[in-house]
C-alpha atoms as a printed R data frame, in Angstrom:
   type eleno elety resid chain resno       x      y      z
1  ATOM     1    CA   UNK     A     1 -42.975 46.088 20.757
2  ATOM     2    CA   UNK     A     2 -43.882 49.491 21.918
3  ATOM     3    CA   UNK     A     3 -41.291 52.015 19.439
4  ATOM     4    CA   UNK     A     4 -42.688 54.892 20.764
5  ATOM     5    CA   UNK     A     5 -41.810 53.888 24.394
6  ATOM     6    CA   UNK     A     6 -38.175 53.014 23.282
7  ATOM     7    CA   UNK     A     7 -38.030 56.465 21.504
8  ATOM     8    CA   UNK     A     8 -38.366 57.794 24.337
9  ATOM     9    CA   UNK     A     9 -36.399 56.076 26.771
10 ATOM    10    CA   UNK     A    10 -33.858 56.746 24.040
11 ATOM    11    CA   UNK     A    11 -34.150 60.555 23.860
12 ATOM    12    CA   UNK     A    12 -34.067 60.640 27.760
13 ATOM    13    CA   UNK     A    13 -31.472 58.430 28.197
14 ATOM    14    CA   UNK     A    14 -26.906 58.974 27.458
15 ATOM    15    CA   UNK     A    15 -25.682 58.831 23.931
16 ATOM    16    CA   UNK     A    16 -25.417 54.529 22.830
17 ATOM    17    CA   UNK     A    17 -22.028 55.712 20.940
18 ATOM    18    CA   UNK     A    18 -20.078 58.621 19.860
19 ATOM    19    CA   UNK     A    19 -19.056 59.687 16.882
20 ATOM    20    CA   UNK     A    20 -15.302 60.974 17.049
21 ATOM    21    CA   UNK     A    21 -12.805 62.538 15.401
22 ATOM    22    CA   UNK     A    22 -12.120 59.639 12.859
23 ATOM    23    CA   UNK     A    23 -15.453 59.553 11.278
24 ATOM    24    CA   UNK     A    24 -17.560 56.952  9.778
25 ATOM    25    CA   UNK     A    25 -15.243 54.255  9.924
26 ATOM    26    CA   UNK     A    26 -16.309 50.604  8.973
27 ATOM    27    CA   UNK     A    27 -15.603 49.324 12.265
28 ATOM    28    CA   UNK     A    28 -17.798 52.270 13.574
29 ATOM    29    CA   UNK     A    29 -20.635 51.345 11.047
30 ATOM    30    CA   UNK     A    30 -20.158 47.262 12.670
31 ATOM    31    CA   UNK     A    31 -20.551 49.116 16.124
32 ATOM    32    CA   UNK     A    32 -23.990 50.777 15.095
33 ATOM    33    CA   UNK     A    33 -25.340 47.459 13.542
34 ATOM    34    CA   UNK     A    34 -24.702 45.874 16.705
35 ATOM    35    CA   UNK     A    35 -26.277 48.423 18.836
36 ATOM    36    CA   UNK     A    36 -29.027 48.559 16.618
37 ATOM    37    CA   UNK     A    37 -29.978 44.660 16.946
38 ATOM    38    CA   UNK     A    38 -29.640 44.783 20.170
39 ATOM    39    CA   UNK     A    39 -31.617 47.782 21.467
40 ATOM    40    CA   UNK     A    40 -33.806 49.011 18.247
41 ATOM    41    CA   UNK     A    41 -33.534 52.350 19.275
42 ATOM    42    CA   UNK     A    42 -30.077 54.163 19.970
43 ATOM    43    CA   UNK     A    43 -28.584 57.395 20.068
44 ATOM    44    CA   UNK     A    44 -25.700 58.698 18.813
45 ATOM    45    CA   UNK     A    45 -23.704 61.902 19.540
46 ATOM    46    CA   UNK     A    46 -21.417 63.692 17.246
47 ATOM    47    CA   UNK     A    47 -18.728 65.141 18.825
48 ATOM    48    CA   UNK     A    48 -17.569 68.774 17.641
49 ATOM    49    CA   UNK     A    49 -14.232 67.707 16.032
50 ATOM    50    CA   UNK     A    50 -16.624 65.593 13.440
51 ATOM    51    CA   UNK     A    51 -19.541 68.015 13.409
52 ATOM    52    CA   UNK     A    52 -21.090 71.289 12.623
53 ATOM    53    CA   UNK     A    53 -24.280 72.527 13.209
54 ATOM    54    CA   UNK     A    54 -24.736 72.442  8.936
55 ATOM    55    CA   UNK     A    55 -23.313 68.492  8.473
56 ATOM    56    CA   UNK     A    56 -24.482 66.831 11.583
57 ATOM    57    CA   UNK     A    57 -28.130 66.075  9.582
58 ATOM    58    CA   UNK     A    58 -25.539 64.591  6.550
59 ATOM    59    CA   UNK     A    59 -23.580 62.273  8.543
60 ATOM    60    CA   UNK     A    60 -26.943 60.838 10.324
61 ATOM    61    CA   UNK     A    61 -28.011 60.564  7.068
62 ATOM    62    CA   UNK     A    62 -25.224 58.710  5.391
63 ATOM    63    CA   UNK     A    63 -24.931 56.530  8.607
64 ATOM    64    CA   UNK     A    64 -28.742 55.749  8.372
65 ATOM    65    CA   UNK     A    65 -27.880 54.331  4.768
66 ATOM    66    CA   UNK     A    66 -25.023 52.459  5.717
67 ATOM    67    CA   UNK     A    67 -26.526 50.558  8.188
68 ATOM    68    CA   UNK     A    68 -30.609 50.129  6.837
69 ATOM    69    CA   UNK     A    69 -31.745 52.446  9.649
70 ATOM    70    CA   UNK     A    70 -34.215 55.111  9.602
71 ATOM    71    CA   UNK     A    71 -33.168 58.485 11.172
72 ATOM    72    CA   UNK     A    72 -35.693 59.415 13.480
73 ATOM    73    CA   UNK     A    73 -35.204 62.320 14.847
74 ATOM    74    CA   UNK     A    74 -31.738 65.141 15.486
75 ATOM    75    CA   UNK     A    75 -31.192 68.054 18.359
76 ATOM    76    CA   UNK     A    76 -28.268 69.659 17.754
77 ATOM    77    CA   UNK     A    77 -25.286 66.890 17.663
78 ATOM    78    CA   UNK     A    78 -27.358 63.899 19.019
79 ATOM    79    CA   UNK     A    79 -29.370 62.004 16.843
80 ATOM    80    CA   UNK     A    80 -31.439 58.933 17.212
81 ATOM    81    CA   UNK     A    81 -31.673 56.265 14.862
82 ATOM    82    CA   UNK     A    82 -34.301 53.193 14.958
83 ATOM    83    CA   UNK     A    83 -34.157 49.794 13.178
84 ATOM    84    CA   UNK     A    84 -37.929 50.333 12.469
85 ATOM    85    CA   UNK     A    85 -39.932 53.061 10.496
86 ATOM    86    CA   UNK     A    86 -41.759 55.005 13.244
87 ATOM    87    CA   UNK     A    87 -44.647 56.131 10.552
88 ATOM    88    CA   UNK     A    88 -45.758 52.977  9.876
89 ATOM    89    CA   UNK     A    89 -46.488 53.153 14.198
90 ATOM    90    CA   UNK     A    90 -48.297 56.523 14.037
């Protein structure tokens, strides 16, 4: 599998899910897993209700944890998380 393609397609692509006003819920953690199986790659945007510019790299963080990801990369509110350690591709 080509991650670096999927990175991208995910980066150019709409937000997989959004993170709302309730937070990091366990059914929103289920929802991530999910995505994550199926597409590898996703992307997720924090909405401003949830985020500021100073948390939004703590919540991808503590969502990364709770579902075995690796955070990949954030811009601004949107961040992208992979089921897969890009450096191992590099």
């Amino acid at each position: 599998m080509d991650y670096v393609k999927k990175f991208k397609n995910a980066l150019s692509s709409q937000p997989n899910c959004i993170l709302g006003k309730n937070g990091i819920t366990n059914e929103f953690v289920n929802h991530v897993n999910k995505l994550l199986k199926r597409y590898k790659v996703i992307k997720i945007k924090a909405l401003r209700s949830v985020a500021t510019k100073s948390n939004v790299k703590e919540l991808a963080n503590k969502i990364s944890n709770l579902t075995n990801s690796y955070l990949i990369d954030v811009r601004g509110k949107i961040f992208i998380l992979s089921l897969h350690d890009f450096n191992k591709f590099n």
